[in-house]
C-alpha positions as CSV (number, residue, x, y, z in Angstrom):
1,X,0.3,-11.7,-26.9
2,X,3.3,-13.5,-25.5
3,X,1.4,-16.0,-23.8
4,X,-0.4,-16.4,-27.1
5,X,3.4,-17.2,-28.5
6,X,4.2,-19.7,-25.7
7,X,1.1,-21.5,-26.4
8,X,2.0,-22.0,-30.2
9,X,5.9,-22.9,-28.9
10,X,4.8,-25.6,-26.4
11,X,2.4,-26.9,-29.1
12,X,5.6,-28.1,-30.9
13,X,6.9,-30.6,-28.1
14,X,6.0,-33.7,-26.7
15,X,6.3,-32.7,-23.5
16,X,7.0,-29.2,-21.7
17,X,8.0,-28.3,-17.6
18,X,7.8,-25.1,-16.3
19,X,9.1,-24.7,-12.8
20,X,8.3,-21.7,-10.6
21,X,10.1,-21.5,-7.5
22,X,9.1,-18.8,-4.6
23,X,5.7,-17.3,-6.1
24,X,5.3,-16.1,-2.8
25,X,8.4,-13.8,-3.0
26,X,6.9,-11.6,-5.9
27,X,5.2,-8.8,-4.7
28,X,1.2,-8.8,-3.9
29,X,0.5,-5.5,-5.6
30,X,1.6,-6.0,-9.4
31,X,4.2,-8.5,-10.4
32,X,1.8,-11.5,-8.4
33,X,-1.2,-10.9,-9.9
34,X,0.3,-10.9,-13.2
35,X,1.9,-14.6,-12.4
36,X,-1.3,-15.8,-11.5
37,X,-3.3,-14.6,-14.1
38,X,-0.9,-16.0,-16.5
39,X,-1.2,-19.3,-14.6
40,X,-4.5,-19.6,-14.6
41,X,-4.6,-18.6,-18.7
42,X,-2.2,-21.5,-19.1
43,X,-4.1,-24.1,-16.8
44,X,-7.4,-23.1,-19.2
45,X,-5.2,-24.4,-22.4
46,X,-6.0,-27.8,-21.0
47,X,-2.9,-28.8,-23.0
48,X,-2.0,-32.7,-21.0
49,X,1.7,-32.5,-22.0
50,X,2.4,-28.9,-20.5
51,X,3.5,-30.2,-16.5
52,X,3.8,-26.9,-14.1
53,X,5.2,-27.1,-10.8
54,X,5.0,-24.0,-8.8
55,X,6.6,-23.8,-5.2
56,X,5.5,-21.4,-2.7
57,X,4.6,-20.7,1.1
58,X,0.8,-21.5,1.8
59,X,-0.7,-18.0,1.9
60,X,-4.6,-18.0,1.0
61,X,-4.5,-15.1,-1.9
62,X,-2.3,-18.1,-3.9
63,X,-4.3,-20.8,-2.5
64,X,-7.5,-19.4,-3.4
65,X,-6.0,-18.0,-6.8
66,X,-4.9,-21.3,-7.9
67,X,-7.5,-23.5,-6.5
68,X,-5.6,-27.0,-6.9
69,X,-6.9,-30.0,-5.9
70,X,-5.7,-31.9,-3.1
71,X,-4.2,-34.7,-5.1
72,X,-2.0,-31.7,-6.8
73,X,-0.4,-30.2,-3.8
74,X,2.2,-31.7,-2.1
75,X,2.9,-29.9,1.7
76,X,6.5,-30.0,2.6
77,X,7.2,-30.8,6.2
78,X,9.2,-28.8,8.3
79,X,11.7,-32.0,9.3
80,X,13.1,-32.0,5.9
81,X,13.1,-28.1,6.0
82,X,15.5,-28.4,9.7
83,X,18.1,-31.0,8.5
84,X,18.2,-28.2,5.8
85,X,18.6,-25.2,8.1
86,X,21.2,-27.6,10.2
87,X,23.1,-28.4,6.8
88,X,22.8,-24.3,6.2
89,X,23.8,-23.5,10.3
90,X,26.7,-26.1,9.7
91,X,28.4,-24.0,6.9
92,X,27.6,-20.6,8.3
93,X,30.0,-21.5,11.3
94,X,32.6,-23.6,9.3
95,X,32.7,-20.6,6.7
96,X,32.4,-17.5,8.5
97,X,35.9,-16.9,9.7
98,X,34.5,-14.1,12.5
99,X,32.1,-17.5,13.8
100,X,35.2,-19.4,14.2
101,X,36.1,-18.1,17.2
102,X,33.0,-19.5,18.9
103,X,34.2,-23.2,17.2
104,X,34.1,-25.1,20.6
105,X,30.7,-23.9,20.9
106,X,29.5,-24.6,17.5
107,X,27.2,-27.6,18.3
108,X,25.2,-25.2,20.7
109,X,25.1,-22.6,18.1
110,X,23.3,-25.1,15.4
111,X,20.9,-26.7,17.6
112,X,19.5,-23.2,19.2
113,X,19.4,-21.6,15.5
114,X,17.9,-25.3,14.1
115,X,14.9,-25.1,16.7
116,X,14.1,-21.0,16.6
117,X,14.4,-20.8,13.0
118,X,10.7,-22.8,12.6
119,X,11.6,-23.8,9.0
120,X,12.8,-19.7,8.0
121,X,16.1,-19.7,6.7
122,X,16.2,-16.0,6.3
123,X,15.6,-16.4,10.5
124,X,19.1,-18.0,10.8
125,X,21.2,-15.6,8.3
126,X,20.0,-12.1,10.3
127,X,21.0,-13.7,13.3
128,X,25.0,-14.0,12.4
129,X,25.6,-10.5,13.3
130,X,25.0,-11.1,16.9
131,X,27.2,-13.8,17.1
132,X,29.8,-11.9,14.9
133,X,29.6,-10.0,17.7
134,X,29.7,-12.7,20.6
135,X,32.6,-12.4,22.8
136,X,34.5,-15.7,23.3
137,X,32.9,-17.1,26.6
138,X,30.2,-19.7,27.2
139,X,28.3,-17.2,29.4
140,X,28.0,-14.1,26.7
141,X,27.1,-16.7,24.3
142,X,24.1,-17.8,26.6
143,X,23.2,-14.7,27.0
144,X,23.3,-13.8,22.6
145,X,21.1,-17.1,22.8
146,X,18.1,-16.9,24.6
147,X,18.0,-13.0,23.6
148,X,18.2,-13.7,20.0
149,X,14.7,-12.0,18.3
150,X,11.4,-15.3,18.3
151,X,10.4,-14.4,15.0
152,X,11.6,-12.7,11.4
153,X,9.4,-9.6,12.4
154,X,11.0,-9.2,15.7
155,X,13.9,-9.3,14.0
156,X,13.6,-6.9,11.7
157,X,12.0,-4.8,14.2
158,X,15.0,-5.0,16.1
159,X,16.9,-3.8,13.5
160,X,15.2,-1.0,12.6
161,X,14.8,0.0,16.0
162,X,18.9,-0.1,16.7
163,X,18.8,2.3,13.6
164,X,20.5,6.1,15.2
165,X,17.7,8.7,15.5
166,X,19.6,11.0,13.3
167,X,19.6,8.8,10.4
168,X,15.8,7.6,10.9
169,X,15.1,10.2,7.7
170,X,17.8,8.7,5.6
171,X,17.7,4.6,6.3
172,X,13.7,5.6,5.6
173,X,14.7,7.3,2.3
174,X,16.8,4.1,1.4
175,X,14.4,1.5,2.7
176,X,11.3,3.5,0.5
177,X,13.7,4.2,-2.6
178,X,14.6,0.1,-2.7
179,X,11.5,-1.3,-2.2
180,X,9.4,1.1,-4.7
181,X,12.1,2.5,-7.4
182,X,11.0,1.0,-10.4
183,X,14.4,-0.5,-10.9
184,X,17.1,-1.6,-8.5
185,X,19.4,1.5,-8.2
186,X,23.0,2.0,-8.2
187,X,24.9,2.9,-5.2
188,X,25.6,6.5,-6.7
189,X,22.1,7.1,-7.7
190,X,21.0,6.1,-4.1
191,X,23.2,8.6,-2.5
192,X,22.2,11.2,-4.5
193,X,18.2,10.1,-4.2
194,X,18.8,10.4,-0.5
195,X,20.3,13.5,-1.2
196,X,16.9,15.2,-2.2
197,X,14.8,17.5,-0.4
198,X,11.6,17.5,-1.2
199,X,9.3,19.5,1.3
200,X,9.9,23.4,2.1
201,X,13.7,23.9,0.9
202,X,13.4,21.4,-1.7
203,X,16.5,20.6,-3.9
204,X,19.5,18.7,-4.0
205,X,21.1,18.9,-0.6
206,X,25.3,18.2,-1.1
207,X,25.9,18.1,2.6
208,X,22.9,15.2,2.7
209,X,25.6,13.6,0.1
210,X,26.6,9.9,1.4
211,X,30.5,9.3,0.8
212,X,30.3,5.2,-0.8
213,X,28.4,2.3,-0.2
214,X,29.9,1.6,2.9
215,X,27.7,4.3,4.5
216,X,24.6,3.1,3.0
217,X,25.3,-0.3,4.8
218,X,26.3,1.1,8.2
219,X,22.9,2.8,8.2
220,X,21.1,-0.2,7.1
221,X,22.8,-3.1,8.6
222,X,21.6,-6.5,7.7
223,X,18.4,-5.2,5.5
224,X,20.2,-4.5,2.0
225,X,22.7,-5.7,0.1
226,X,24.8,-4.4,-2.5
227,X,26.4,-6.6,-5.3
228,X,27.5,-6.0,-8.6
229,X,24.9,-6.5,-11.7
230,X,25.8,-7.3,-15.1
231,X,24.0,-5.9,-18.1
232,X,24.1,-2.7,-17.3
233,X,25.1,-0.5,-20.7
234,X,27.5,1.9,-20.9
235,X,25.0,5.2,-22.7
236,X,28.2,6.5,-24.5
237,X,30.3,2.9,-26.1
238,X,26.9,1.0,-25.6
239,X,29.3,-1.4,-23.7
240,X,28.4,-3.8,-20.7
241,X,30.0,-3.7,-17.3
242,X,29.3,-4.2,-14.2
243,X,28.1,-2.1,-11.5
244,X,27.3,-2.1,-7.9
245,X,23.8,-2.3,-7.1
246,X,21.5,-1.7,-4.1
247,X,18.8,-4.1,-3.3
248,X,16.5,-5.2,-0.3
249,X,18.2,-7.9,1.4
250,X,15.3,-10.3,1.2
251,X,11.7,-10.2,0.1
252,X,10.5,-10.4,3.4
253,X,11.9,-7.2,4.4
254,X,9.7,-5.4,2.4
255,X,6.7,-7.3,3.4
256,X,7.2,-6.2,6.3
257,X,7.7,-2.4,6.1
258,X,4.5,-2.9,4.3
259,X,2.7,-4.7,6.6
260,X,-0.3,-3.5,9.2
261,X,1.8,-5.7,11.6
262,X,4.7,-3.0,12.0
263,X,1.9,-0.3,12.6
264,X,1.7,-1.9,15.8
265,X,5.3,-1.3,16.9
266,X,8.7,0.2,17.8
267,X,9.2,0.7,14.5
268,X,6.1,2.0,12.7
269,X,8.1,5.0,12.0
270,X,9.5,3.4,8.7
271,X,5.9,1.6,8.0
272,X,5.6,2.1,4.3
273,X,2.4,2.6,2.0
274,X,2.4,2.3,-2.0
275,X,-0.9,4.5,-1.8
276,X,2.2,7.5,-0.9
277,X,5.8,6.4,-1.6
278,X,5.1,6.6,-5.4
279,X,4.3,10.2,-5.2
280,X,7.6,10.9,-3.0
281,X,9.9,9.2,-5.2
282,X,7.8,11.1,-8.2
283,X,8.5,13.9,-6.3
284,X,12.4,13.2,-5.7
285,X,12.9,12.7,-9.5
286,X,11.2,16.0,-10.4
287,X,13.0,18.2,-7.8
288,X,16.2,16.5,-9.3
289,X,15.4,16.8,-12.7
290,X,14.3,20.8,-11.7
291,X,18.4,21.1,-9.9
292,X,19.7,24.4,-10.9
293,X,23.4,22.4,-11.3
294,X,21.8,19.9,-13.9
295,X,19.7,23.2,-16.1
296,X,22.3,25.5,-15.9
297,X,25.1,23.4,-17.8
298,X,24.9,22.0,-21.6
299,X,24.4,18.3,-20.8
300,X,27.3,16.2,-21.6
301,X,28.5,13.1,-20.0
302,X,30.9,14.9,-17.3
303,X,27.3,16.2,-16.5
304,X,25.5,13.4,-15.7
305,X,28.3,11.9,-13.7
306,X,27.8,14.8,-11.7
307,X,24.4,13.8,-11.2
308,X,24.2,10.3,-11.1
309,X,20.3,10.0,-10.4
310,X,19.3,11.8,-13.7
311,X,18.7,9.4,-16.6
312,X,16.9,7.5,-13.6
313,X,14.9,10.4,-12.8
314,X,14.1,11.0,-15.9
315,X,13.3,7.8,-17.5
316,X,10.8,7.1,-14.0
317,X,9.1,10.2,-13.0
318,X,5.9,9.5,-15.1
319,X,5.9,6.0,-14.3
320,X,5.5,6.5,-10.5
321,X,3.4,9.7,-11.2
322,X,1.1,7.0,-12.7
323,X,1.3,4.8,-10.0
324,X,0.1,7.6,-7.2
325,X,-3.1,6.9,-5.9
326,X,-4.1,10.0,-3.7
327,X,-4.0,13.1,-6.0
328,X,-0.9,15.3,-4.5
329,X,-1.3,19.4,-5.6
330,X,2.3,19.4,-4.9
331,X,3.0,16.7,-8.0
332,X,1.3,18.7,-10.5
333,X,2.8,22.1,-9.3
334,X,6.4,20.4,-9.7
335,X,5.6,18.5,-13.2
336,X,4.5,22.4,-14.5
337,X,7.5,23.7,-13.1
338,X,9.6,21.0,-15.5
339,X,7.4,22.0,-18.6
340,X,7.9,25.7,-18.2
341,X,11.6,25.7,-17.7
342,X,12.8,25.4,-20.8
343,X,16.5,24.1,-20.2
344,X,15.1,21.6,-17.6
345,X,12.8,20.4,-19.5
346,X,15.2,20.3,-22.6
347,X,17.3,18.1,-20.5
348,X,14.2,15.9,-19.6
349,X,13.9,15.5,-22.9
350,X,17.7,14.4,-23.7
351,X,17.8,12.5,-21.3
352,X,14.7,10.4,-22.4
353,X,12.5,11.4,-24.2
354,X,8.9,9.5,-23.4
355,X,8.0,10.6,-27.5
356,X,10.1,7.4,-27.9
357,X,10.2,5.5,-24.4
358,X,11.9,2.5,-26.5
359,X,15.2,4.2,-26.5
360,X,17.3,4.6,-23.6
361,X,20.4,6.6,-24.8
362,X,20.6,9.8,-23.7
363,X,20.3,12.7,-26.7
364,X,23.5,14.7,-25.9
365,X,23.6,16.1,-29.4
366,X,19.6,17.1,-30.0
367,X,18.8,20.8,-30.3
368,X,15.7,22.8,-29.1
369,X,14.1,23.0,-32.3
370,X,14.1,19.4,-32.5
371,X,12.1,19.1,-29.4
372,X,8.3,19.3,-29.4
373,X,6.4,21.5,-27.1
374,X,5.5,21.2,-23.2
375,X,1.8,21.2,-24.4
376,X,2.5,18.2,-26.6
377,X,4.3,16.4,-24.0
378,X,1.6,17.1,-21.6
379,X,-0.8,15.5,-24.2
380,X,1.3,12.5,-24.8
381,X,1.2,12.1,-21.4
382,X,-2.6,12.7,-20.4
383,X,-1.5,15.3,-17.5
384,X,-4.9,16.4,-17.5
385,X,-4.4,18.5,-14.5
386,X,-0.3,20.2,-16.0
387,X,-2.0,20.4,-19.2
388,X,-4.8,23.0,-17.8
389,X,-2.4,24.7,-15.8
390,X,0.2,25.1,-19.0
391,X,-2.6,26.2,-21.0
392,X,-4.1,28.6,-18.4
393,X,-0.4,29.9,-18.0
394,X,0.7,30.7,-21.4
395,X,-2.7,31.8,-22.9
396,X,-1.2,34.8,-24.0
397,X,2.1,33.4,-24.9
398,X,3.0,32.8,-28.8
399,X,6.5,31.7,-29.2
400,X,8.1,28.4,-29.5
401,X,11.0,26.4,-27.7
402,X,12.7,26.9,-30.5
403,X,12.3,30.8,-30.6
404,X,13.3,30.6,-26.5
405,X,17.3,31.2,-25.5
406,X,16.7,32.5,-22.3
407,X,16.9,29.5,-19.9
408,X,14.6,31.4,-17.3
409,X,11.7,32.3,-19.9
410,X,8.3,30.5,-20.4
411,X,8.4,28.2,-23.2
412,X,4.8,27.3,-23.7
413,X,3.2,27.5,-27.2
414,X,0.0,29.4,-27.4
415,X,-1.0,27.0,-30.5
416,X,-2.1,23.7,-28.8
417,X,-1.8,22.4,-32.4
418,X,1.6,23.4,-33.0
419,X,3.3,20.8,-35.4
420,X,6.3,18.5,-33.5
421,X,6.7,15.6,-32.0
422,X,6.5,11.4,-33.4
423,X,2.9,12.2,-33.3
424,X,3.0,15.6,-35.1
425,X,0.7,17.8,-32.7
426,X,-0.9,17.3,-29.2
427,X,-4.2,16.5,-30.5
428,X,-3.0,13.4,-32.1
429,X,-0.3,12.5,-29.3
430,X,-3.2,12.0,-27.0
431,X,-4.8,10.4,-29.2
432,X,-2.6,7.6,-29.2
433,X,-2.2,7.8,-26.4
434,X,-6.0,7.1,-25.3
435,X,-6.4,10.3,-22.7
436,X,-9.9,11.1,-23.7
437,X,-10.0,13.7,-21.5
438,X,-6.9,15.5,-22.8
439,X,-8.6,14.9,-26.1
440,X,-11.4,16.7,-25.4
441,X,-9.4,19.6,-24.4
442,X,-7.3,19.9,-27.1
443,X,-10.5,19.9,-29.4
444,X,-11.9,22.8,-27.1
445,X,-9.2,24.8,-27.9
């Protein structure tokens, strides 16, 4: 629909330029696929005065995808790209008040990071910290020099590899939670998502707590970086500010913890798969959202300061359930758990509430009776797999969340058609939904 919209807007001028820049930076699985499809609709319009110009690396899954002739590619040579890198090496050393020290050396310096970074800027900037760390003799810097890492894998290999055993588990944690979270995180929601067991004693760990975002670089030097993002909102005044933020440090990072190339090295240990990481970060929000601290309290905004990963857990459970390829028992067994607690789920619900995904204030205010059932929620949801379990649970059962006060009871409805909800009853929440499946269970009952 809104490429249907920019069709009829471009219609109305003369002439129109989109520019792309990086399309290989977006990632293969998802946001890519989307670009190019879009591209591809847009090429079809066969509209002469809409000029695109799209700049990217030359990997064969865009090649292919675009299919341009050769009169509409233009190949950048890697001599321009060098007297960039120099201009780049040039300012890194005049700038960088740590690289001064090394200042009678600083022609060296450029021409050694001009030829080895082979037209990869990224190359050249993960190389400062070993010359941060230079001491100021000709001989040591010879030495930092020929040893510095060939290529941007080795390097990161390298850097994961310098990573302390003992914090393997947490810089793993960090690495999976940037690359996958569904959006970037702040530096208090990635302590606490570190923070989270998930296997045998599962739960928030406090010791595992991270002091400030100083430690979250010291673990993972030179692969994130942490700056502060605008448009954030404020869920009480509705006001912006700004916030430090967590990010990979560059694309490539990622496309290489993903990659069958690290499988092959020192440090496979941190190789990650999207066919599994969704279902632990599903798994991290779920055991947060299921915290004893977070159910046991009226929620209140001292309460979700004091846990910071909630409204994130909350709003992104389902999403990365969805996006879970391998069916995990464990999943299932922890989004039942949710739905038959009724204060945690009660503060799932507060916190956002999927009936109405649009809104992204939290409910502070909202009482039980105001909330549908778990069975409805299930519905909305198409859990095939919670919803049988709920049902099979509860058969017996006959009262309502709102009849419920103790937090520790089962709060499943017996009635599968119990009214509640934007949708009024399961049947017809799963039905909009489109779970045809869930559908056909709700008739059955």
């Amino acid at each position: 629909m809104l490429l249907a919209y920019l069709q009829r807007l471009i219609q109305r001028f003369r002439h129109v330029y989109i520019l792309l820049d990086a399309l290989d930076e977006s990632l293969r699985t998802g946001p890519r696929v989307h670009i190019l499809n879009a591209l591809e609709t847009m090429r079809k319009w066969g509209m002469q005065h809409l000029h695109l110009f799209v700049t990217s690396r030359d990997e064969s899954g865009i090649r292919e995808s675009l299919d341009l002739p050769t009169t509409q590619q233009v190949i950048m040579q890697n001599t321009g790209i060098n007297q960039d890198i120099t201009s780049f090496v040039s300012g890194q050393l005049v700038g960088d008040r740590r690289l001064q020290k090394l200042s009678p050396y600083h022609d060296k310096i450029q021409r050694t990071l001009a030829n080895g970074a082979k037209g990869v800027f990224r190359w050249v900037e993960c190389q400062r910290r070993s010359l941060q760390s230079c001491p100021r003799s000709e001989d040591h810097l010879d030495k930092v020099l020929s040893s510095l890492p060939r290529s941007l894998d080795e390097t990161y290999e390298r850097m994961l590899c310098n990573i302390n055993g003992y914090l393997i588990e947490d810089a793993r944690r960090i690495l999976t939670l940037l690359c996958f979270a569904s959006r970037p995180l702040k530096v208090q929601e990635l302590i606490d998502g570190v923070a989270v067991e998930i296997n045998e004693s599962r739960g928030l760990n406090r010791k595992r707590r991270l002091q400030d975002a100083d430690d979250i670089r010291e673990i993972c030097q030179g692969l994130i970086d942490i700056g502060l993002d605008a448009g954030q909102t404020n869920e009480i005044d509705h006001e912006e500010y700004l916030v430090p933020t967590v990010r990979i440090a560059h694309f490539s990072v990622q496309e290489y913890l993903e990659s069958e190339r690290i499988r092959d090295q020192k440090a496979a240990v941190f190789s990650l798969s999207s066919a599994t990481v969704h279902a632990e970060i599903a798994q991290i929000c779920l055991v947060y959202l299921l915290e004893d601290g977070l159910s046991s309290s009226s929620l209140d905004q001292s309460l979700v300061e004091e846990f910071p990963l909630a409204q994130f857990a909350a709003m992104y459970w389902y999403r990365h359930y969805q996006d879970t390829v391998t069916f995990f028992p464990r999943l299932d067994s922890l989004i039942v758990d949710l739905f038959e607690r009724q204060q945690s789920f009660a503060i799932w619900v507060k916190l956002h509430d999927m009936d109405r995904p649009w809104r992204s204030s939290i409910h502070f205010s909202r009482r039980l009776d105001e909330i549908a059932t778990p069975i409805y929620y299930a519905s909305l949801l198409g859990l095939n797999q919670a919803l049988s379990k709920l049902i099979k649970n509860e058969e017996a059962a006959s009262v309502t969340v709102s009849a419920v006060s103790d937090a520790s009871s089962r709060v499943i409805p017996k009635q599968i058609n119990a009214e509640g909800g934007e949708y009024s009853n399961a049947l017809q929440a799963a039905s909009y939904g489109g779970h045809d499946t869930v559908v056909q269970r709700c008739c059955e009952q």
